[in-house]
N, C-alpha and C positions, 0 to 999 in steps of 0.2 A: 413446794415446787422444787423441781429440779433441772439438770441440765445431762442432754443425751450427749455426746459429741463425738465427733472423728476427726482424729487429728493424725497429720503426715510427718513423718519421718524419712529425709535422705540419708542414706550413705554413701561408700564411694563405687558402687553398684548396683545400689536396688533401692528402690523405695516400700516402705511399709506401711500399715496405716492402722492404727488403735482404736474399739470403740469402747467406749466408760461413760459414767456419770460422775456427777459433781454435783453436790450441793451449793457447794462455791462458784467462782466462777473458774471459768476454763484457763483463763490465766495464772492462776494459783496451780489449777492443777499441771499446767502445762510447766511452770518452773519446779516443780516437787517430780515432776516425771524429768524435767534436766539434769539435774543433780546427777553428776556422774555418768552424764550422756554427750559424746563429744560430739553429735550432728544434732543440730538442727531441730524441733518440735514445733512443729506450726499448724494451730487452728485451721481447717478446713468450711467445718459446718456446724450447729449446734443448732439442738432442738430443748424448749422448753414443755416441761412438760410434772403431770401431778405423779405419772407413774415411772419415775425415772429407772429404777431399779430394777423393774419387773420389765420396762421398757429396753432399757439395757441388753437383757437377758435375750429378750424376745430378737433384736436384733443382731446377736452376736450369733445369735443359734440359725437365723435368717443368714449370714454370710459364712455358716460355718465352713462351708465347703472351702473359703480362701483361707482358712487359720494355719498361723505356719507354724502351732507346735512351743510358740515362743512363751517364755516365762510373759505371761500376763494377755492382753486382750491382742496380738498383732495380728494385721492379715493381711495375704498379698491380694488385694482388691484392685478390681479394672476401671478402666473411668464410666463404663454405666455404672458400675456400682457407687460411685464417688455421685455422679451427678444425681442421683436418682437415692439419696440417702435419708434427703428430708422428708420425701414422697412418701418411703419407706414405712420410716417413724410416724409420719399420718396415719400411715391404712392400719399399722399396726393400733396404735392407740384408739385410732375408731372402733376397732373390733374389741377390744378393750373396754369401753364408753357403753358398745353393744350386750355384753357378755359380767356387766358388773352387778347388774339386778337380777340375773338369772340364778334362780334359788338351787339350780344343780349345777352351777358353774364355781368352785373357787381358783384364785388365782394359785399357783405353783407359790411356793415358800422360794426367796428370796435368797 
C-alpha cells in the first residue's frame, strides 16, 4: 500500500500545489520536498491506496491541463479541484478494481 497525496505550497504571490506518492508517510516526504524550500509545504489531502503509482500517474494526467511546467509534479489547481481530489482518486481506482481482471487490459508501465 501506498499513499496518493496533494500538498500546497505558498509563496509570496501564488500558491501551487504537488501531486506524488509515498510509500512513507507524507510527512517524511513533505520534510525531504523542504529541504531548500523557503515557503511553507503543507499536507492538504492523501488517499490510501494498493495502486499508488499507477494511481499517481492517472491523476496527474487527469489535472494535466493545470501543470505549470515546473521541475517535478506542480500545478496551478482551483479549489474544485482541491475539494474534489479524493473523489477523484475514487473513481479513478474503481475503474482500476474494474479493468484489473480484464485479460486485454494491462496497466501502462509505471
Amino acid at each position: 500500500m501506498g499513499l496518493v497525496y496533494l500538498l500546497e505550497c505558498t509563496n509570496d504571490d501564488h500558491t501551487v500545489y504537488k501531486i506524488g506518492y509515498t510509500k512513507n508517510t507524507v510527512q517524511k516526504r513533505i520534510k525531504a520536498l523542504q529541504t531548500g524550500n523557503s515557503y511553507i509545504i503543507k499536507e492538504l489531502c492523501k488517499y490510501e491506496t494498493k495502486y499508488h503509482q499507477k494511481l499517481e500517474r492517472a491523476v496527474q494526467n487527469h489535472y494535466k491541463h493545470h501543470n505549470l511546467n515546473l521541475k517535478g509534479e506542480w500545478y496551478n489547481l482551483e479549489l474544485s479541484d482541491i475539494t474534489s481530489f479524493i473523489s477523484t482518486c475514487e473513481k479513478i481506482e474503481k475503474n482500476f478494481e474494474h479493468l484489473k481482471d480484464n485479460p486485454f487490459f494491462t496497466f501502462p508501465n509505471s
